[in-house]
ROFITOR-626649 format. One line per 2 residues: number of its first residue (from 1); their letters; for each residue x negated, y, z of N, C-alpha, C. Coordinates in steps of 0.05 Angstrom, whole numbers. Atoms other than C-alpha are relative to their C-alpha. Layout:
<pts>
NUM	A	X Y Z X Y Z X Y Z | ... $
</pts>
This chain:
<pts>
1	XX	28 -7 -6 564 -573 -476 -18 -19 -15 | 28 8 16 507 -592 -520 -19 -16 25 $
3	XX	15 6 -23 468 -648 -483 -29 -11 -23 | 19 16 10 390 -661 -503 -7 -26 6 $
5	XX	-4 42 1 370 -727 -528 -21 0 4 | 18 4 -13 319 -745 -483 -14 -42 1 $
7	XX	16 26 -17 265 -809 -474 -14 -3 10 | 21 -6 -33 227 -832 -421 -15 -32 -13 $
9	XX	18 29 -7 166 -879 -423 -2 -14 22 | 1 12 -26 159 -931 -368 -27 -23 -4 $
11	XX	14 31 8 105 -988 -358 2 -19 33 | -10 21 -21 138 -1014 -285 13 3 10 $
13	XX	-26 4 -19 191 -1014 -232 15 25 -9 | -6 -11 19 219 -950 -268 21 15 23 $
15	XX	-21 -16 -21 249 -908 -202 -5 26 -7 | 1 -27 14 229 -840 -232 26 -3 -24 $
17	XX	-23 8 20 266 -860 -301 24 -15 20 | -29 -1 0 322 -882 -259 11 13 10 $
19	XX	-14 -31 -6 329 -814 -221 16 16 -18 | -2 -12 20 322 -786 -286 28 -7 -9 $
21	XX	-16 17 16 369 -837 -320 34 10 18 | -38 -11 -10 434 -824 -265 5 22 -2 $
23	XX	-8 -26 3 427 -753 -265 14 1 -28 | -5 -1 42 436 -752 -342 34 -9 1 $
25	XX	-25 19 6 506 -794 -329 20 16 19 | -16 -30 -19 530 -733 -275 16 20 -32 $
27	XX	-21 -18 17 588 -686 -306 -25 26 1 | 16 -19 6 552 -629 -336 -27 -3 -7 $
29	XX	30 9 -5 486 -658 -346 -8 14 -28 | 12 -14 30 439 -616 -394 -18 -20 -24 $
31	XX	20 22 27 402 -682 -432 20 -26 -3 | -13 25 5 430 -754 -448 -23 -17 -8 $
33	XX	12 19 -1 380 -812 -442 7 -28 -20 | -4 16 25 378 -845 -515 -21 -25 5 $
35	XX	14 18 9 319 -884 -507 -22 -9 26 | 30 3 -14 269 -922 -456 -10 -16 -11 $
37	XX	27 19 12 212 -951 -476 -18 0 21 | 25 7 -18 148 -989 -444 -19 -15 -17 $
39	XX	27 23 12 79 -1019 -464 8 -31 13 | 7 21 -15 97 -1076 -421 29 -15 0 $
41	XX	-22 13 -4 149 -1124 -430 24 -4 32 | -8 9 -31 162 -1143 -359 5 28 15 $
43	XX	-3 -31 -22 170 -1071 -329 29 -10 2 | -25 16 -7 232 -1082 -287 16 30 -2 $
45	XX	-16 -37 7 261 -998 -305 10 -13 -26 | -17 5 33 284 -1034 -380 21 -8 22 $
47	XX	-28 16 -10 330 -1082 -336 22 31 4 | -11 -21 -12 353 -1019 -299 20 14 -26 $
49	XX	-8 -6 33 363 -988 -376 27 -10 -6 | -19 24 12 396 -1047 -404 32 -5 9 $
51	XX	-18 -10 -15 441 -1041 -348 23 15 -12 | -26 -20 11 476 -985 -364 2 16 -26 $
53	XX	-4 -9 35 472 -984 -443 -16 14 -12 | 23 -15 15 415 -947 -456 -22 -13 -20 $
55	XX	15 11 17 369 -972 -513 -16 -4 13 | 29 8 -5 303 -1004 -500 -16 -8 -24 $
57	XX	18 3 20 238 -1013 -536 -23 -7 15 | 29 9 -10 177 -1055 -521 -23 -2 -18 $
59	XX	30 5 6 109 -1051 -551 -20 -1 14 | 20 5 -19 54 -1085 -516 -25 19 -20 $
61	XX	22 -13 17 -9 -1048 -525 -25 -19 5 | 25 11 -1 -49 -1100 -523 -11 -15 -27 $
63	XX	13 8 26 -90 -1122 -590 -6 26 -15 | -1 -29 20 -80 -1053 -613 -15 31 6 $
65	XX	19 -20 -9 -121 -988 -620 17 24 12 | -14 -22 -12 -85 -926 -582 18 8 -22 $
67	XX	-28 -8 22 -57 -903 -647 13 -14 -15 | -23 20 -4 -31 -963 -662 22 -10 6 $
69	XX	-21 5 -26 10 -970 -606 15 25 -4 | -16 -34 -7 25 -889 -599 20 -2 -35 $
71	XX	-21 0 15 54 -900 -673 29 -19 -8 | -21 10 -3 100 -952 -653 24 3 14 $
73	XX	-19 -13 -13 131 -919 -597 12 28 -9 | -14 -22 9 133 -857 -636 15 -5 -22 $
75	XX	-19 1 12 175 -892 -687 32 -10 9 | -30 4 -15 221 -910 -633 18 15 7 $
77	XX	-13 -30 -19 234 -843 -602 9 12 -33 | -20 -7 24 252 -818 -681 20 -16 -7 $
79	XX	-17 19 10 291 -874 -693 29 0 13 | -11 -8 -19 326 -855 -629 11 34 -2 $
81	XX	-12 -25 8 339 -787 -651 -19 22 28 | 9 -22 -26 297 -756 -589 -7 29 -5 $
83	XX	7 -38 5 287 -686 -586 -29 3 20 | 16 -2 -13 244 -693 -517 -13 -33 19 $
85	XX	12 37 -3 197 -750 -488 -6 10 28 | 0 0 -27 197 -760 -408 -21 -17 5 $
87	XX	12 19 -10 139 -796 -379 0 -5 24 | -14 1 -30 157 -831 -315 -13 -32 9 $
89	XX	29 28 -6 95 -886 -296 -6 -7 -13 | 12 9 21 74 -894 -365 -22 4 2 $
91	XX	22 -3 -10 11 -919 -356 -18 -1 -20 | 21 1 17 -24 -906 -416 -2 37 -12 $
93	XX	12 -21 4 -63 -846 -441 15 9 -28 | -3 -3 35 -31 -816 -517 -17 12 -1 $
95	XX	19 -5 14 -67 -804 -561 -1 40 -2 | -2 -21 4 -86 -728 -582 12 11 -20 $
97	XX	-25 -9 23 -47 -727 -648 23 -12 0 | -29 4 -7 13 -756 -620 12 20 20 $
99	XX	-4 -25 -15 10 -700 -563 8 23 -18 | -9 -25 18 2 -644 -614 18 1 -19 $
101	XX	-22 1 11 57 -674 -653 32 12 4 | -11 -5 -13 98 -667 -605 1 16 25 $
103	XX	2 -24 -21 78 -611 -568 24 25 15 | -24 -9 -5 119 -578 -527 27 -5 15 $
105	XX	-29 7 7 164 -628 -520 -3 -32 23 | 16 31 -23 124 -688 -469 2 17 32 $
107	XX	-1 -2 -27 142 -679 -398 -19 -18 20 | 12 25 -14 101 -717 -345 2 14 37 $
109	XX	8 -3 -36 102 -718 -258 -24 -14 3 | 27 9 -7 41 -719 -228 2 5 34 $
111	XX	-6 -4 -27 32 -731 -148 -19 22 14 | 29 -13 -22 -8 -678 -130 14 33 -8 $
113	XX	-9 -22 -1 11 -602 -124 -35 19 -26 | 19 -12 27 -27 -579 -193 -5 29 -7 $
115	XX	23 18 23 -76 -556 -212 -20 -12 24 | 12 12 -17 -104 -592 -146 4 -28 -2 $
117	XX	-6 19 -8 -122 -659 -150 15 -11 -30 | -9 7 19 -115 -678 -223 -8 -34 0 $
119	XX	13 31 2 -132 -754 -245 23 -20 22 | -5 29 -24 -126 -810 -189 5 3 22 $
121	XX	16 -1 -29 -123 -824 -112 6 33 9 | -7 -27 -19 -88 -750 -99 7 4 26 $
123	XX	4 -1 -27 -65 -772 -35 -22 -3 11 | 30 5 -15 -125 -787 -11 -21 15 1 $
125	XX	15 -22 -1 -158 -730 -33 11 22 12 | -29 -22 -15 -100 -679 -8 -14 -8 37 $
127	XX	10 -4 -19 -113 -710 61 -23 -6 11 | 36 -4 -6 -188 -711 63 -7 23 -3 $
129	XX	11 -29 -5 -190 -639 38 12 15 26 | -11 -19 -23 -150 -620 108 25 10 -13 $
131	XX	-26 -15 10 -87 -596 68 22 0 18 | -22 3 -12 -22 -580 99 29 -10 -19 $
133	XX	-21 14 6 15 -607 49 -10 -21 -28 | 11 21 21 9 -658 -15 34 14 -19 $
135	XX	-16 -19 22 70 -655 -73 -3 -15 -25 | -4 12 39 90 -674 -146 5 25 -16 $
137	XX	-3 -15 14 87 -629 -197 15 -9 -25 | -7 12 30 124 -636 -270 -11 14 -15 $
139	XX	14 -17 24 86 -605 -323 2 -12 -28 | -5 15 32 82 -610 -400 -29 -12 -3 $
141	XX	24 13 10 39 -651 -429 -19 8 -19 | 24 -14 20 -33 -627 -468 -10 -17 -3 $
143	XX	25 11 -1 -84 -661 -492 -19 -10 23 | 15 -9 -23 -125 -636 -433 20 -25 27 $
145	XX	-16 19 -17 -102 -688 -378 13 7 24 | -7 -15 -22 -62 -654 -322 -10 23 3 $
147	XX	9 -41 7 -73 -580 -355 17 7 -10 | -14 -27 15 -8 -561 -388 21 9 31 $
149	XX	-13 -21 -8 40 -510 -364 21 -19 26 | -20 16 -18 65 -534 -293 36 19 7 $
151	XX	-32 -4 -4 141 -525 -293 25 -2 22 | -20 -2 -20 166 -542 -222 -19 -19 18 $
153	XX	10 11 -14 132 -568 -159 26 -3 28 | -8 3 -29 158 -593 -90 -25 -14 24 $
155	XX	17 4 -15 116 -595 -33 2 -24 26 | -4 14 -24 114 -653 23 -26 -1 20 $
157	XX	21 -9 -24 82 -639 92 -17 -28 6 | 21 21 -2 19 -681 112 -2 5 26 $
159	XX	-4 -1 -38 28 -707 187 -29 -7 8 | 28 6 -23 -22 -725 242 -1 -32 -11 $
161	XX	0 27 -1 -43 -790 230 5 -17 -30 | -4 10 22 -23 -794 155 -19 -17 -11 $
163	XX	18 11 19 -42 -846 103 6 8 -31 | -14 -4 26 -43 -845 33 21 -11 -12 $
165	XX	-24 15 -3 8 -895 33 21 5 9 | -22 -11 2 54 -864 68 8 24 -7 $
167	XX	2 -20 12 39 -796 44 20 -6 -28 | -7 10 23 59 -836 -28 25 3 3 $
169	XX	-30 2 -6 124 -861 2 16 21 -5 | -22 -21 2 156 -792 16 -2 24 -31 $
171	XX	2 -19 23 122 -758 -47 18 -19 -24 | -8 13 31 153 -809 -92 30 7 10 $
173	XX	-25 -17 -8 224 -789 -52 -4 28 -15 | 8 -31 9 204 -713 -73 6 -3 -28 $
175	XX	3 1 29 190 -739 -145 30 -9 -11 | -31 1 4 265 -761 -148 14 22 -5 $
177	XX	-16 -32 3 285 -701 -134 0 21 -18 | 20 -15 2 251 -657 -163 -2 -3 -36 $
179	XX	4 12 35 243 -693 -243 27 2 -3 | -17 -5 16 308 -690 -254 12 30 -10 $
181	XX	-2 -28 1 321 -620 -250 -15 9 -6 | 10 -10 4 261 -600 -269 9 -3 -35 $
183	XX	-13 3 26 278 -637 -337 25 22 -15 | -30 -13 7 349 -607 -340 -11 36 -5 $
185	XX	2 -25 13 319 -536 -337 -13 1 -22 | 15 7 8 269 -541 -379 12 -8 -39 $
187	XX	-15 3 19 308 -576 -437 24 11 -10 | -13 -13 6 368 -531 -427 -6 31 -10 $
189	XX	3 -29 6 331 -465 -432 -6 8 -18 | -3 -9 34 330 -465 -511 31 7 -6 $
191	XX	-24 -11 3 400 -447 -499 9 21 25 | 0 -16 -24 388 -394 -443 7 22 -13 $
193	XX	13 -26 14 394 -322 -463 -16 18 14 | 27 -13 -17 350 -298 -410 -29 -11 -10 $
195	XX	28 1 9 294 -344 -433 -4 16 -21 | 9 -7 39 302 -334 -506 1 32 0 $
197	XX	5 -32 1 308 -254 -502 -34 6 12 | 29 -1 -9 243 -262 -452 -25 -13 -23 $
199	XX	24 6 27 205 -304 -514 6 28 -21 | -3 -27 24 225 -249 -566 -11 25 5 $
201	XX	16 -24 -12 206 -195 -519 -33 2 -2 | 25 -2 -2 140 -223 -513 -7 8 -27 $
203	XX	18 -7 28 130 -226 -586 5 23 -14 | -7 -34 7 154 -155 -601 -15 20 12 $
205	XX	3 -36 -7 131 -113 -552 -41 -15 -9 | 30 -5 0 55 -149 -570 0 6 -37 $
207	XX	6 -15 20 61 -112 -633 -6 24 -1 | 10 -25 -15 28 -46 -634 25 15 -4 $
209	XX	-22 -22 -10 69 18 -614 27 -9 11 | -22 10 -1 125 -28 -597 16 18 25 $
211	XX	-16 2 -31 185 -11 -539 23 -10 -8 | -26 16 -1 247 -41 -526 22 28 -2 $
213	XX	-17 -22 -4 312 3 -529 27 -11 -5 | -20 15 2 379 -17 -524 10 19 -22 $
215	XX	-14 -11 21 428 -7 -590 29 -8 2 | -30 21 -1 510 -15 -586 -1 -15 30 $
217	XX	-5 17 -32 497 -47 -515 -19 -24 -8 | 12 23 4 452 -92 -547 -26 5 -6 $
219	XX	34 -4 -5 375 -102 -531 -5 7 -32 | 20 -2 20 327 -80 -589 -26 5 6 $
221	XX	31 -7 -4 256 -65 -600 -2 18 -26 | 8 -16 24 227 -8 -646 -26 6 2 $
223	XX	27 -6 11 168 15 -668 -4 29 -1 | -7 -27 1 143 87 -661 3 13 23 $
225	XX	-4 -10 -21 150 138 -613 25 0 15 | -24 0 -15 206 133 -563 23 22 -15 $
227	XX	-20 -12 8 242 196 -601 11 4 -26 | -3 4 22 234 182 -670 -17 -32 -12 $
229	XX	7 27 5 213 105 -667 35 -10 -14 | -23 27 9 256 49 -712 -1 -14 7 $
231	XX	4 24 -8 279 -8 -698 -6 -24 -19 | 13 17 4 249 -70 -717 18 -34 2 $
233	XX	-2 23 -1 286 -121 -689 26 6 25 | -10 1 -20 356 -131 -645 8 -28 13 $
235	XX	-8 35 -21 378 -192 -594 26 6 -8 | -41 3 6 447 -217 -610 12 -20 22 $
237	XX	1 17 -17 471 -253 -549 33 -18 -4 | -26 8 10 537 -286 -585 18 24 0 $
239	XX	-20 -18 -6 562 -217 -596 14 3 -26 | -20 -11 13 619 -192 -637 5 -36 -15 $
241	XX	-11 27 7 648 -268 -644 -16 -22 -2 | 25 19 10 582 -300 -658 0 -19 24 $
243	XX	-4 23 -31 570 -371 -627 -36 7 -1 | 29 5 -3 497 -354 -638 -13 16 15 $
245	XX	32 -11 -11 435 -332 -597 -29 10 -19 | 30 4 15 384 -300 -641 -6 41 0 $
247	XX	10 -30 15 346 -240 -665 4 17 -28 | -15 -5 31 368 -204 -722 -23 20 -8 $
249	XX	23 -15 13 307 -178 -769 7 10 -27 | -15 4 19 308 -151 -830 -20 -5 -18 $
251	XX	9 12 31 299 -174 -907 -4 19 -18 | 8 -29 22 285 -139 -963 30 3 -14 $
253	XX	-26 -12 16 358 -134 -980 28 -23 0 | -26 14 3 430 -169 -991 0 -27 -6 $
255	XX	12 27 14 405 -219 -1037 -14 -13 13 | 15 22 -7 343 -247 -1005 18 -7 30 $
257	XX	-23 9 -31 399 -252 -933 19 -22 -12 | -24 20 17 444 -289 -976 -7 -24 1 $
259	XX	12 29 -1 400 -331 -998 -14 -20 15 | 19 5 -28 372 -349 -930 29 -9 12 $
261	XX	-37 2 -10 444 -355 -907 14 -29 -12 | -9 23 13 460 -409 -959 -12 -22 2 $
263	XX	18 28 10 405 -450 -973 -11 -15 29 | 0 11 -25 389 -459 -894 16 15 21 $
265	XX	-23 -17 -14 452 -432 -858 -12 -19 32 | 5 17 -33 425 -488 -784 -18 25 6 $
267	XX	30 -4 -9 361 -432 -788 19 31 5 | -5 -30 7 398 -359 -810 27 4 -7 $
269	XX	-29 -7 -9 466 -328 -804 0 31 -12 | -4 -26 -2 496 -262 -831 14 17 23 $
271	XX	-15 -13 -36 514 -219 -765 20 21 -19 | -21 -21 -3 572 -174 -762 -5 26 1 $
273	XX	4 -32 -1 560 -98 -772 -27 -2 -17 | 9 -6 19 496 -107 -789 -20 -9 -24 $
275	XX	8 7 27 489 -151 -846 8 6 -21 | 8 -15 32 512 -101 -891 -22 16 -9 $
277	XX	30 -13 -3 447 -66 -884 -23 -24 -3 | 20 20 9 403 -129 -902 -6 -9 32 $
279	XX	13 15 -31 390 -157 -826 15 -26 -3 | -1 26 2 390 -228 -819 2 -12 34 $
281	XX	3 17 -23 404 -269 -759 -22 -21 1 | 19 29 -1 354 -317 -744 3 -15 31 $
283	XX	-18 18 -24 387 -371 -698 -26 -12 21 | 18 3 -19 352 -381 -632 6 -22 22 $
285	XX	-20 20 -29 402 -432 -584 5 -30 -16 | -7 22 16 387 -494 -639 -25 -17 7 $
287	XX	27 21 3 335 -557 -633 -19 12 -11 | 26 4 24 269 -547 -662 -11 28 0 $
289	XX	9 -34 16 260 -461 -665 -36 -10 5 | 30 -2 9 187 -453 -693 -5 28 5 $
291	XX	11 -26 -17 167 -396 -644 -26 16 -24 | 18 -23 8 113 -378 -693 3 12 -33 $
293	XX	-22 -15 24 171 -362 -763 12 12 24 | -10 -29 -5 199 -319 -705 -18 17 3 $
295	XX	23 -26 0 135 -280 -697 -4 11 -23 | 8 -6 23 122 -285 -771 27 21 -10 $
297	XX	-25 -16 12 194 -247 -786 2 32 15 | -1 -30 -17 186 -201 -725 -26 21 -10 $
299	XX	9 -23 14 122 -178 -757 8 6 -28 | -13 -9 25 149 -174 -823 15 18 -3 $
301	XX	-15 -26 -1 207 -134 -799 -16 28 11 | 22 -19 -9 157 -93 -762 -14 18 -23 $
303	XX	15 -18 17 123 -75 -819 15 16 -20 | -29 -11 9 181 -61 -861 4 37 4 $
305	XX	1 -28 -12 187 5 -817 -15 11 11 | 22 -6 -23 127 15 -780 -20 23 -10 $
307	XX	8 -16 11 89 78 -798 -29 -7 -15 | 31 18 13 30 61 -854 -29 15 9 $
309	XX	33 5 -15 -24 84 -804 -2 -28 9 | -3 16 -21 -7 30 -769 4 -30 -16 $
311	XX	8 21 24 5 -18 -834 -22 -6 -7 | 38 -3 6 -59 0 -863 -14 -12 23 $
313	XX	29 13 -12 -102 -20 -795 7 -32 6 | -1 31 -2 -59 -87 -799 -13 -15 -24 $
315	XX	12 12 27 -74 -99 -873 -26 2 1 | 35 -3 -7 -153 -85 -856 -10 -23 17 $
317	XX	1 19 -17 -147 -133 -802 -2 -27 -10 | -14 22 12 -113 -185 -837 -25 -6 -26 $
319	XX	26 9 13 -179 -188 -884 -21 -10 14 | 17 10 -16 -215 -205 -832 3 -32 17 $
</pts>
């Protein structure tokens, strides 16, 4: 089993990163914890690290301007081979072109059941608004500060008499729980075939006239009316021997598959049956897919077959 190579920032006692950190060391675990790093020398989650063989990396951020700093840690996490970056009490802000660098790909827990209660001081606002419960959320990280896409919450009940203090206590129990598995899905589901058929779907059927239709036992999408629509595009879910996950589009022919096949065989694959017909695999269960070369292929194949009313009001568009 393919495990992602995951790092986690820290800047103190480091009990999130070390939830994180044992799960990872469980049989079956979907990431492997290459790298922690902290702004702060003294954070006592490195010891924890150091411990049990995991790399560490310190850059203080102090003398230095945000991107200063953000390009030191981000030469750690490449250096480290990371695929995904965990934030787990890192107490500093990144920057906005180290976010969008890495978009996608920045995890962060936050104690508050999101999008309630972004910023600071969530317990305390949780039970001053009257709530019945409080909570950590994991979401990805944006620009926007406790606005990307929340990915997994757990809720903890708010008693009679609560403080924010101890409110804290049992939510940071929760956040144990809760981050590591959220991680594990999350970083495993580039090798799902339920997600990845659900991303492909999206970007197929929002092409015009699109529907889905199964071919051989195997999903597709065409173009056209349900009784004389083509298809456009099929899902290959490792079938007929294949170790791969992908969508199979097509090329303008033998040659340009070939040569897509050779020159980056990690990206594109000839499938079985039907890459004698010019269709191309384009591998979907690998590090890195660039969701928007699978849109760009799925309309390409799209157009390929798509009737030229329906070319024409794209090429009209497309001047615009």
């Amino acid at each position: 089993m393919r495990k992602a190579k995951v790092a986690i920032f820290i800047s103190g006692s480091g009990t999130n990163m070390a939830a994180l950190l044992y799960a990872s060391l469980l049989d079956n675990a979907a990431y492997e914890v290459v790298l922690v790093a902290s702004n702060k020398a003294d954070a006592a989650g490195l010891d924890i690290a150091e411990a049990e063989g995991i790399a560490t990396f310190v850059h203080s951020h102090m003398g230095h301007s945000r991107e200063e700093h953000d390009a030191a840690m981000e030469a750690a996490l490449v250096d480290a081979g990371t695929e995904y970056l965990v934030l787990a009490g890192y107490m500093r802000i990144l920057s906005d072109e180290f976010v969008r660098r890495w978009e996608g790909r920045i995890l962060n827990i936050h104690p508050s059941l999101l999008p309630k209660y972004k910023g600071l001081d969530t317990n305390r606002r949780a039970i001053d608004a009257g709530d019945s419960h409080g909570g950590a959320s994991v979401h990805i990280v944006t620009p926007e500060l406790d606005a990307g896409e929340v990915l997994a919450q757990a809720k903890v009940a708010i008693r009679t008499g609560e403080t924010p203090a101890s409110l804290a206590e049992r939510v940071k129990f929760a956040e144990h729980q809760l981050y590591p598995r959220a991680v594990s899905d999350y970083v495993s589901r580039g090798y799902d075939a339920g997600y990845l058929y659900q991303r492909v779907q999206e970007l197929a059927l929002a092409l015009p006239e699109t529907h889905a239709r199964e071919s051989h036992g195997s999903p597709g999408f065409r173009v056209g009316t349900e009784k004389s629509g083509k298809f456009f595009a099929h899902f290959n879910d490792q079938h007929h021997g294949s170790e791969h996950i992908a969508v199979l589009v097509k090329t303008s022919g033998i040659d340009e598959l070939m040569g897509l096949v050779e020159t980056q065989p990690e990206v594109y694959f000839k499938p079985a049956y039907y890459g004698a017909s010019g269709w191309v695999g384009l591998i979907l269960n690998r590090p890195g897919v660039d969701w928007e070369h699978v849109s760009e292929w799925l309309e390409r194949s799209w157009r390929s077959v798509a009737p030229a009313r329906l070319t024409k009001l794209m090429n009209v568009a497309d001047q615009f």
